[in-house]
C-alpha positions as CSV (number, residue, x, y, z in Angstrom):
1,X,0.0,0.0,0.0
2,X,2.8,2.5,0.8
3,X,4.8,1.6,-2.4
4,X,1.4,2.3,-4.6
5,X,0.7,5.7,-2.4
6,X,4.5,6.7,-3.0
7,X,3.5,6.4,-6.7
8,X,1.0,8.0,-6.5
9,X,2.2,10.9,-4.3
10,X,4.4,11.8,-7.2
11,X,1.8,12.1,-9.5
12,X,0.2,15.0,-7.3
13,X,3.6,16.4,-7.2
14,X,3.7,16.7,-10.8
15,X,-0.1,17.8,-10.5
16,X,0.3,20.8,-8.1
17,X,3.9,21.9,-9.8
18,X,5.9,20.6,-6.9
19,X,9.8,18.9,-7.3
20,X,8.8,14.9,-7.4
21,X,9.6,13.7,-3.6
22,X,7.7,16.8,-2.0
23,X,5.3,14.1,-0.8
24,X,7.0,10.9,0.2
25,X,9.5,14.2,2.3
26,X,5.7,15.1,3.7
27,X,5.1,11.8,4.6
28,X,7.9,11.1,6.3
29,X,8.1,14.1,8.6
30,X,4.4,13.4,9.6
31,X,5.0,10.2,10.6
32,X,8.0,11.6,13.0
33,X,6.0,14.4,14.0
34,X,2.8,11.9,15.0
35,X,5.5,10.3,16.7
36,X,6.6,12.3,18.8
37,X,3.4,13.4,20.1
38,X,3.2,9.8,21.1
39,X,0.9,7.9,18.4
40,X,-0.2,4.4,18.4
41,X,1.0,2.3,14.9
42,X,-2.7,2.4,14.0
43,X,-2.8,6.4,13.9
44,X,0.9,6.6,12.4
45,X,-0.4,5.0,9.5
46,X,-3.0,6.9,8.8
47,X,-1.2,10.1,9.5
48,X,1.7,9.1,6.8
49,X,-1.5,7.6,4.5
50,X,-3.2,11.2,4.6
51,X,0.1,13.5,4.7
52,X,1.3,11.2,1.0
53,X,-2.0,11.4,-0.2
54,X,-3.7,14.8,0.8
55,X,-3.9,16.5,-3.0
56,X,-5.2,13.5,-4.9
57,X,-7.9,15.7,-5.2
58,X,-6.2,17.9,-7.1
59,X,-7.3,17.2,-10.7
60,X,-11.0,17.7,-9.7
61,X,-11.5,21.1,-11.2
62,X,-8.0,21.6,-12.8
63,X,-9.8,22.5,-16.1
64,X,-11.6,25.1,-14.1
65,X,-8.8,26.7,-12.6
66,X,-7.1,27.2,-15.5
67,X,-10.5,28.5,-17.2
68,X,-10.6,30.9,-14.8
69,X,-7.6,32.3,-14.0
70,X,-6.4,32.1,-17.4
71,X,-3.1,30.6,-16.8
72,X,-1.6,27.2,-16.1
73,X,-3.5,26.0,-13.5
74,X,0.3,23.6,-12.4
75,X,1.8,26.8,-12.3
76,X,-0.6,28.8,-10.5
77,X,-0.9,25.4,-7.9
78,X,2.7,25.6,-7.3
79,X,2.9,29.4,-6.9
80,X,0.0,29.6,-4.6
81,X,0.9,26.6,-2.3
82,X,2.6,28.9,0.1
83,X,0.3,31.7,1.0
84,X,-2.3,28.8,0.9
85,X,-2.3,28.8,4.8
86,X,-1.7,32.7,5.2
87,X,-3.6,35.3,5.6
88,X,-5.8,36.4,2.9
89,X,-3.9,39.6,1.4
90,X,-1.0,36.8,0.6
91,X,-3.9,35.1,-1.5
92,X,-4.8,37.7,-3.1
93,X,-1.2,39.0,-4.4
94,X,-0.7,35.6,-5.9
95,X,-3.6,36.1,-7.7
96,X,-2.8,39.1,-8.9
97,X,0.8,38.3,-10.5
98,X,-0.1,35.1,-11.6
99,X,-3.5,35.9,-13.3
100,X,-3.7,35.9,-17.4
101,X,-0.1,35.4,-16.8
102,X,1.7,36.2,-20.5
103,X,-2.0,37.9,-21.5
104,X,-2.9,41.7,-22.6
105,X,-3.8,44.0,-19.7
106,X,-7.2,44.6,-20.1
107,X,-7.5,40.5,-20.4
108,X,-5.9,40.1,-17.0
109,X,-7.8,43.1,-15.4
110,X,-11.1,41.3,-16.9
111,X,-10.0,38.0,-15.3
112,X,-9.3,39.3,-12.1
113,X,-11.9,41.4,-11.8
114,X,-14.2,37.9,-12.6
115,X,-12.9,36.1,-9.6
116,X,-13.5,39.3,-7.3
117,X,-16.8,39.3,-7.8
118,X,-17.3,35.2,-6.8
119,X,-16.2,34.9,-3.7
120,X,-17.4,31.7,-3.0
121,X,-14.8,29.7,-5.5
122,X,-12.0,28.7,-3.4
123,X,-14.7,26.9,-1.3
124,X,-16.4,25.2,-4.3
125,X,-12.9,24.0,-5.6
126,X,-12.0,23.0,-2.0
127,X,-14.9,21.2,-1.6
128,X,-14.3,19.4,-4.9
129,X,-10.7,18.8,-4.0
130,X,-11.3,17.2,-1.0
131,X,-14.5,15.0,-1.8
132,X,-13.3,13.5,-4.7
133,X,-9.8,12.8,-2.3
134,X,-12.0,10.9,-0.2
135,X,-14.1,8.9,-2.9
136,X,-10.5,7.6,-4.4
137,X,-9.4,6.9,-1.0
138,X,-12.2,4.5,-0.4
139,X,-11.2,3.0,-3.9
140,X,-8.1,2.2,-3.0
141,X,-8.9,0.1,0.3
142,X,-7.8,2.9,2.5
143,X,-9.5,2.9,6.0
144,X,-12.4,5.4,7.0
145,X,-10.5,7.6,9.2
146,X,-7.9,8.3,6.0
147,X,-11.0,8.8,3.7
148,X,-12.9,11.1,6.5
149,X,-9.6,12.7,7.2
150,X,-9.4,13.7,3.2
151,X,-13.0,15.1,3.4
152,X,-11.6,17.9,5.5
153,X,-7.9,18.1,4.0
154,X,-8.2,22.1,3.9
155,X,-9.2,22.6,7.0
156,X,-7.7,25.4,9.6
157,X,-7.1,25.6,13.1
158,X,-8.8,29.1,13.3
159,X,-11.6,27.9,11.8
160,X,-11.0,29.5,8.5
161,X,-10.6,26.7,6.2
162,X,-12.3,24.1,3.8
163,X,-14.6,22.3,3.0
164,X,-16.8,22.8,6.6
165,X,-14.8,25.6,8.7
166,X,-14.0,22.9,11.5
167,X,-11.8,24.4,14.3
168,X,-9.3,23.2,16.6
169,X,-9.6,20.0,17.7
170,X,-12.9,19.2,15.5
171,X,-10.4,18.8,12.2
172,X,-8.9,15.2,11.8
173,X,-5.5,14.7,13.6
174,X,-4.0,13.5,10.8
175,X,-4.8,16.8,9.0
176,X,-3.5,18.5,11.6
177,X,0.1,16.8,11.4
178,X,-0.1,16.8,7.7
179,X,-0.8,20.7,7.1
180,X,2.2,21.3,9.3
181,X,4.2,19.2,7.2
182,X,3.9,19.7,3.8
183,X,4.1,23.4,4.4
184,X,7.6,22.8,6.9
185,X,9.1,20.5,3.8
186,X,7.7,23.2,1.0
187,X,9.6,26.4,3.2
188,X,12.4,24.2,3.5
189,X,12.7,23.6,-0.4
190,X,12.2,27.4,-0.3
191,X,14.8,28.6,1.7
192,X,13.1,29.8,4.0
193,X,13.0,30.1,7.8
194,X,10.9,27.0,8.8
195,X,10.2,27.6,12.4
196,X,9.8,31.5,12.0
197,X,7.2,30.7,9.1
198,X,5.2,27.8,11.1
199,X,5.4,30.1,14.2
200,X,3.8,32.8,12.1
201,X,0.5,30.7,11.8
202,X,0.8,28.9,15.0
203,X,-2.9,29.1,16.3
204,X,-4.3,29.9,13.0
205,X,-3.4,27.5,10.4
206,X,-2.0,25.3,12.6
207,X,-2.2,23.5,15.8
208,X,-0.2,25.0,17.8
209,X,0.8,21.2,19.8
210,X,2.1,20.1,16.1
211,X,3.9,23.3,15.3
212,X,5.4,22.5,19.0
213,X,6.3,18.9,18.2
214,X,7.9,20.2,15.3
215,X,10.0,23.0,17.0
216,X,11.7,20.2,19.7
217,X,11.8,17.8,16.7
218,X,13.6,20.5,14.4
219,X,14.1,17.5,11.5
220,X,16.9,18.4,9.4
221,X,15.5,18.7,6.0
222,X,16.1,16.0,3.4
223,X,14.9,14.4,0.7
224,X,13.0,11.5,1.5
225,X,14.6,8.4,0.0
226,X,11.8,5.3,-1.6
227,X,13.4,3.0,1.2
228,X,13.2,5.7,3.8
229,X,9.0,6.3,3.4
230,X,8.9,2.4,3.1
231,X,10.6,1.7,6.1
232,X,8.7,4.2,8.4
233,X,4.9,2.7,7.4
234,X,3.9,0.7,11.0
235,X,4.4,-2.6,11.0
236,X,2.4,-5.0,10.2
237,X,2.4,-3.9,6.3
238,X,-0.3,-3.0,4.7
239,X,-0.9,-4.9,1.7
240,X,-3.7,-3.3,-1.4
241,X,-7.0,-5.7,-1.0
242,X,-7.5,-5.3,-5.3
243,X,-4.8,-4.0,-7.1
244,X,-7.3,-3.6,-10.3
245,X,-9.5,-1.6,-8.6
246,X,-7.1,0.7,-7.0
247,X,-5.3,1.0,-10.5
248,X,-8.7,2.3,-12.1
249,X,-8.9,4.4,-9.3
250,X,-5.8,5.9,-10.4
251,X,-6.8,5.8,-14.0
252,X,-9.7,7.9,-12.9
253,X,-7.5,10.7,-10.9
254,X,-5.3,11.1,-14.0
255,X,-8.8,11.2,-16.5
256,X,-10.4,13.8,-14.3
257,X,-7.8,16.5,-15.3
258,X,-9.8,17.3,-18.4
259,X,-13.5,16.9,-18.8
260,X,-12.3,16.1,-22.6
261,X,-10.8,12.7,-21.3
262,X,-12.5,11.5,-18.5
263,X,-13.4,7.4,-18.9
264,X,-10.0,7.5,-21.4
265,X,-7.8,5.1,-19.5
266,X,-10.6,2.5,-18.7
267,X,-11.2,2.3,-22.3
268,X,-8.0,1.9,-23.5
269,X,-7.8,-0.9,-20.8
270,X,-10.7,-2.7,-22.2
271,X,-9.5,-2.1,-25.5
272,X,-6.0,-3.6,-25.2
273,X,-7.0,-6.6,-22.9
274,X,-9.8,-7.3,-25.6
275,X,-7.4,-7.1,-28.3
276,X,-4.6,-9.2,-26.1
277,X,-7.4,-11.9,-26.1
278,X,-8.4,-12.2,-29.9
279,X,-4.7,-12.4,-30.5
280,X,-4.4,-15.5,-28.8
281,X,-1.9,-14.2,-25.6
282,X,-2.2,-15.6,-22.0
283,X,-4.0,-14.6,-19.2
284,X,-0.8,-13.0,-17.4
285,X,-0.5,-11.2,-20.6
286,X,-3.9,-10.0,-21.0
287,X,-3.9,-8.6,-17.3
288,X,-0.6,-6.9,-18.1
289,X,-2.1,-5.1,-21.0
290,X,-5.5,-3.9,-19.1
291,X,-3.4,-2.7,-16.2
292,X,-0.8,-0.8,-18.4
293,X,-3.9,0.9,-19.9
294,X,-5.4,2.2,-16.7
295,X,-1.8,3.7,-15.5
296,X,-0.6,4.7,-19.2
297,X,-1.8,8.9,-18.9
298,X,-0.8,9.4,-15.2
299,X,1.7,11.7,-16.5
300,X,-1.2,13.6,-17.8
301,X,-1.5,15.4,-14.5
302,X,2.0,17.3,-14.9
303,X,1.0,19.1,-18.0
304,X,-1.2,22.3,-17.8
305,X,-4.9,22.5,-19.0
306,X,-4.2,25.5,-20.8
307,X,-2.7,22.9,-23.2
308,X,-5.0,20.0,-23.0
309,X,-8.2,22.0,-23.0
310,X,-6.6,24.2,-26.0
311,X,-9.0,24.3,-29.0
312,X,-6.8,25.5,-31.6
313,X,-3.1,24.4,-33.0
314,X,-0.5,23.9,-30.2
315,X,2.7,25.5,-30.2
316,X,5.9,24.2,-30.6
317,X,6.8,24.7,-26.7
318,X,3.6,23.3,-25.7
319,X,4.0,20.0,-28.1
320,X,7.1,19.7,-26.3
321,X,5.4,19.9,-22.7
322,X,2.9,17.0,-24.1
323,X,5.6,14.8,-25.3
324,X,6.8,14.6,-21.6
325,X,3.5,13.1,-20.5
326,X,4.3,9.2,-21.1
327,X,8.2,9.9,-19.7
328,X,6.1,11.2,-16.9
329,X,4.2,8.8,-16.5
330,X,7.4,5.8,-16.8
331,X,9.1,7.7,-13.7
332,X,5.7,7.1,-11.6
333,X,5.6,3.8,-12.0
334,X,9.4,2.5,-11.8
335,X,9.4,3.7,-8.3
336,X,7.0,1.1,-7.1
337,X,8.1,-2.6,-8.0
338,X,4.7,-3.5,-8.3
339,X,4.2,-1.3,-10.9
340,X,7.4,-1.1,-12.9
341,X,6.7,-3.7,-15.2
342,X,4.2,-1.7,-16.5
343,X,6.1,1.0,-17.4
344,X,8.0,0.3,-20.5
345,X,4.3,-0.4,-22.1
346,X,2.4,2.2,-20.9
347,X,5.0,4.7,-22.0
348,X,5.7,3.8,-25.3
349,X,1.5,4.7,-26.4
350,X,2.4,7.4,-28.4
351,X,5.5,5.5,-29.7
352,X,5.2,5.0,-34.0
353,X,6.7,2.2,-36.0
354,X,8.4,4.4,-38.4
355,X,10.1,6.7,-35.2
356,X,7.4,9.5,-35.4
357,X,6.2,9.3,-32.0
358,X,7.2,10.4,-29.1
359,X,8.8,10.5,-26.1
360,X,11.7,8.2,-27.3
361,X,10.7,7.8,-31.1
362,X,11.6,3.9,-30.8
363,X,11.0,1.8,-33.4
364,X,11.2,-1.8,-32.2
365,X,8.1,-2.0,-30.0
366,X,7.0,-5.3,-28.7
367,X,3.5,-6.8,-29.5
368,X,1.8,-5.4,-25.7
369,X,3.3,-1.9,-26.5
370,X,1.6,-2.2,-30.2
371,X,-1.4,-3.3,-29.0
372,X,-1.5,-0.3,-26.3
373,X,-0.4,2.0,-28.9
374,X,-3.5,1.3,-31.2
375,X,-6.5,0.8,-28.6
376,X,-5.1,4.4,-27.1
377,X,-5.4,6.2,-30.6
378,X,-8.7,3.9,-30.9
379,X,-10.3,5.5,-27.8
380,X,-9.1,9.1,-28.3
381,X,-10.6,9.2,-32.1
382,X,-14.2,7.7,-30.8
383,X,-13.8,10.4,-28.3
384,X,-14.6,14.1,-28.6
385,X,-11.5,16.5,-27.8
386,X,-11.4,20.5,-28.0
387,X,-10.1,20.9,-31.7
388,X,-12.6,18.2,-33.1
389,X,-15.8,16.2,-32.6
390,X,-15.7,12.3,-31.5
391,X,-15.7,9.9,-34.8
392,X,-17.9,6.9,-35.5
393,X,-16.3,3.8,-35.0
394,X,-16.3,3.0,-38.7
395,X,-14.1,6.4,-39.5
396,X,-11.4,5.3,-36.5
397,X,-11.2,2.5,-38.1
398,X,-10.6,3.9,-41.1
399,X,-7.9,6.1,-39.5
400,X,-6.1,3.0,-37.9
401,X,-5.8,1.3,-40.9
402,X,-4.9,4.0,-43.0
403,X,-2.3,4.3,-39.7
404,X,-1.0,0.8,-40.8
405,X,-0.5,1.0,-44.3
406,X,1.6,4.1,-44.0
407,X,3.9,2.3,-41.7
408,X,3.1,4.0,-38.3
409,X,1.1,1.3,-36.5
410,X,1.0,-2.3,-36.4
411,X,-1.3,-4.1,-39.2
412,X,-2.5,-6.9,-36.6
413,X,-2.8,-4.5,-33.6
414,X,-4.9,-2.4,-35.5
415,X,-7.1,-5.7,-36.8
416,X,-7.6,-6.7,-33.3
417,X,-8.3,-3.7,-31.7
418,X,-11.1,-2.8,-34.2
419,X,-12.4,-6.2,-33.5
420,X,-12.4,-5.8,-29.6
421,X,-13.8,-2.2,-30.2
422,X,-16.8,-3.9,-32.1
423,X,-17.5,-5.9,-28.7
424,X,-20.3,-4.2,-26.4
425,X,-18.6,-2.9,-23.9
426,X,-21.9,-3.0,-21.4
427,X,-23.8,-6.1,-21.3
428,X,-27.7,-5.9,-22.5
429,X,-30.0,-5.8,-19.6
430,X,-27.5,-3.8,-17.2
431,X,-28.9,-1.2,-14.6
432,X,-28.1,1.6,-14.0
433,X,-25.9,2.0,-10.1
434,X,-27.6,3.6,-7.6
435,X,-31.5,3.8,-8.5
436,X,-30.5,6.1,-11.6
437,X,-33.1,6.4,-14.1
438,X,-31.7,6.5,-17.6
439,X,-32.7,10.3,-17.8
440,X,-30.5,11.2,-15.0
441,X,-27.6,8.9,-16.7
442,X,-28.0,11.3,-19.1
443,X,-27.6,14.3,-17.3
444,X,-25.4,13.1,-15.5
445,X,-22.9,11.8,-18.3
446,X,-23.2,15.5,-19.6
447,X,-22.3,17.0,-16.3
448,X,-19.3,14.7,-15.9
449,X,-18.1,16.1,-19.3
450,X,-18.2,19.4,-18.1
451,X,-21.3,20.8,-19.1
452,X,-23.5,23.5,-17.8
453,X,-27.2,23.4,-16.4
454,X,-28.5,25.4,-19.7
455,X,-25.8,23.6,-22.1
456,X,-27.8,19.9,-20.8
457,X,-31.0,21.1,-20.9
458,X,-29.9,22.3,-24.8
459,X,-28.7,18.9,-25.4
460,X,-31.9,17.1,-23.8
461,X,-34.0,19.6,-25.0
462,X,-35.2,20.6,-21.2
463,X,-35.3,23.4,-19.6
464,X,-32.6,24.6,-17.3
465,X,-34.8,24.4,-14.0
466,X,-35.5,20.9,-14.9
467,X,-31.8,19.9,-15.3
468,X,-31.2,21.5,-11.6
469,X,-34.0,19.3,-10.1
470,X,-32.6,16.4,-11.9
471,X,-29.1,17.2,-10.5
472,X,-30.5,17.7,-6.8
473,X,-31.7,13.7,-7.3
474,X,-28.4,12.6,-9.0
475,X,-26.4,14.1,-6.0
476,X,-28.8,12.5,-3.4
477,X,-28.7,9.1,-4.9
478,X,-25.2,8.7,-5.3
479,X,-24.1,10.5,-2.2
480,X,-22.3,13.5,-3.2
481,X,-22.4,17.2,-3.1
482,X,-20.0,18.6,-6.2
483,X,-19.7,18.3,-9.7
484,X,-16.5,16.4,-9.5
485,X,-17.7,13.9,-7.3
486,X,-20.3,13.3,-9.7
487,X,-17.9,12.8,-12.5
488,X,-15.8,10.5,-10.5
489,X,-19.0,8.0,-9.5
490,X,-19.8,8.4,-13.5
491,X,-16.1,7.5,-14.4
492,X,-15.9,4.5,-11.4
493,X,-19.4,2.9,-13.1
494,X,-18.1,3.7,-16.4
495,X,-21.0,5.8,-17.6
496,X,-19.1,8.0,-19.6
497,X,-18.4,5.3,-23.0
């Protein structure tokens, strides 16, 4: 469990612009800090658990954030992580420098004036953050005190904080530890003055015991080794209950980054195990390919959504920030041993047989990295994306073998990924999960994609007051209380193909 949370720790450092180890460091001085103030092995763990794992939420409403404050919303993450705990004014600056970065004047001034004037963001994308944190926590066999501890990840010690205001003791302990950590590793990376800075907020931000703990502790600063994070998790080790399940649980955190590719990884998972199958490989093999699928866009979260979410041509510099995404997304999963295996697969999806892909423009690629190659372009043409509408299956397939015959892809990939594609992917008869009627599937498929109440109602042909009531039942039924929760039950009961 700790190896697969290290992992994915450094996918929400690449997610909220911070240097890869800011989390397994954050980890690791929790788990001294919770320490020190005398913790049972029980609550250790679920302080390191939560203090590795806090921003999983992060890719909730990163297409918003960059929407709105017309920037990269990576960039804007990592310069606002550390006036995230001041005081308001620091907020505010940040906002102001960072805003329409690279824009005209009077598009910055229009930007900033926009988020003036709705004052109640920070706590919707708080809120967003930290329930869909909680929902993948639960999905990857975590305990209830880690996922109720994510539910209130934001929270302050004054009171001040997200999603509910808790104060003092009310907020988790294992917030508690893990707000004074990350920001004591993120000063330290800084340069700054750790204890002046935690002293600063001591009794605001923080608990003023943990702030404490950390003052007699004064850790030297360090970056935390794999070995090191592995050897301070409690003993027993905790072992992941259903590594399939907590792998689509990570293909679902790295989907959610755009509302143009949410359900992406799934489906090239069912693509590429399908295909494995009709091409006669074994069962290890097969399982090899579906899991390489769910894991192959982690990287995805590293890259801005002012690229992703672009509509028209990219430039040169941002083709080169998309070509890091599978090297990305190798370096995540050759930490864990688990998951290296994986890697050399899932990172060659974009590789070509004539040398035109990307990131290493290889050549020899073995039959799993063909077959992952193909169902990937397979899924993204059947899909809609920013510059173009989604295709019929018929034209991808087209596309594919057109792919073929001018060298790029592999002839029998692309034959038995069009077959698996003809395969239904939902058996006839299914219900829909929670009570659903297929009306509020509907709606809800269009809200997980990013679509307003009035751009739903256009595409159901209802009205706008009728989409809100049906939203009000979704978010009863299925238990949750933002948009990007929503998304992320559509995504987990794979609504959105």
């Amino acid at each position: 469990m700790t190896e697969l949370m290290g992992s994915l720790s450094l996918a929400t450092d690449l997610g909220t612009g911070q240097p890869l180890g800011h989390g397994l460091s954050t980890g690791l001085l929790a788990v001294s800090l919770a320490d020190a103030m005398g913790c049972e092995p029980d609550r250790l763990r679920s302080v390191q658990q939560v203090a590795m794992l806090r921003f999983i939420g992060c890719t909730s409403d990163a297409a918003d954030l960059a929407r709105a404050m017309g920037t990269d919303d990576v960039a804007f993450s990592a310069a606002f992580a550390p006036v995230f705990m001041g005081q308001p004014g620091e907020g505010v600056k940040v906002m102001f420098d960072t805003v329409g970065s690279g824009q005209s004047r009077p598009r910055r001034a229009m930007l900033f004036a926009r988020l003036l004037t709705d004052p109640g963001g920070t706590a919707r994308s708080m809120a967003s953050h930290c329930e869909v944190a909680s929902m993948l926590a639960v999905r990857l066999g975590l305990g209830p005190d880690v996922s109720q501890a994510l539910s209130h990840a934001y929270e302050r010690w004054d009171g001040k904080g997200f999603p509910d205001r808790l104060e003092g003791e009310e907020i988790p302990f294992e917030v508690r530890v893990a707000v004074v950590a990350r920001d004591a590793d993120l000063f330290a990376r800084l340069g700054e003055d750790v204890v002046a800075k935690l002293e600063s907020r001591r009794g605001r931000a923080y608990d003023p015991a943990v702030v404490d703990a950390y003052i007699g502790l004064r850790p030297p600063h360090r970056e935390a080794e794999w070995q090191a994070i592995l050897d301070a998790e409690p003993r027993p080790i905790a072992y992941v209950d259903d590594i399939d399940r907590a792998l689509t649980a990570l293909a679902d955190f790295a989907d959610l980054k755009s509302t143009w590719t949410r359900g992406h990884s799934p489906r090239v998972a069912e693509l590429a195990h399908g295909a494995g199958q009709i091409a006669g490989e074994d069962a290890e093999t097969c399982r090899r390919l579906r899991r390489a699928g769910l894991v192959h866009d982690v990287g995805r979260v590293g890259i801005g959504n002012d690229i992703w979410d672009k509509p028209g041509p990219l430039a040169t510099a941002e083709w080169e920030q998309i070509r890091l995404h599978p090297y990305h997304t190798e370096r995540i999963l050759s930490r864990c041993a688990a998951l290296a295996h994986l890697g050399a697969s899932a990172c060659s999806h974009h590789e070509r047989l004539d040398g035109s892909g990307y990131p290493r423009q290889a050549e020899a690629l073995n039959g799993e990295a063909n077959l992952l190659a193909t169902a990937d372009v397979l899924a993204a043409l059947t899909a809609a994306r920013p510059h173009r509408p989604a295709m019929t299956l018929e034209d991808a397939a087209r596309v594919l073998t057109t792919e073929a015959d001018q060298g790029r892809l592999d002839r029998r990939a692309v034959s038995h990924v069009i077959e698996a594609a003809g395969l239904s992917p939902t058996p006839p008869g299914t219900t829909n999960p929670a009570g659903l009627t297929d009306r509020e599937v509907a709606v809800l498929r269009l809200l997980a994609r990013g679509s307003t109440n009035r751009q739903v109602g256009d595409a159901l042909f209802i009205s706008p007051k009728t989409v809100g009531r049906h939203v009000e039942n979704i978010y009863a039924k299925i238990g949750v209380s933002t948009r990007a929760g929503a998304a992320i039950f559509a995504m987990e009961h794979r609504l959105l193909t």
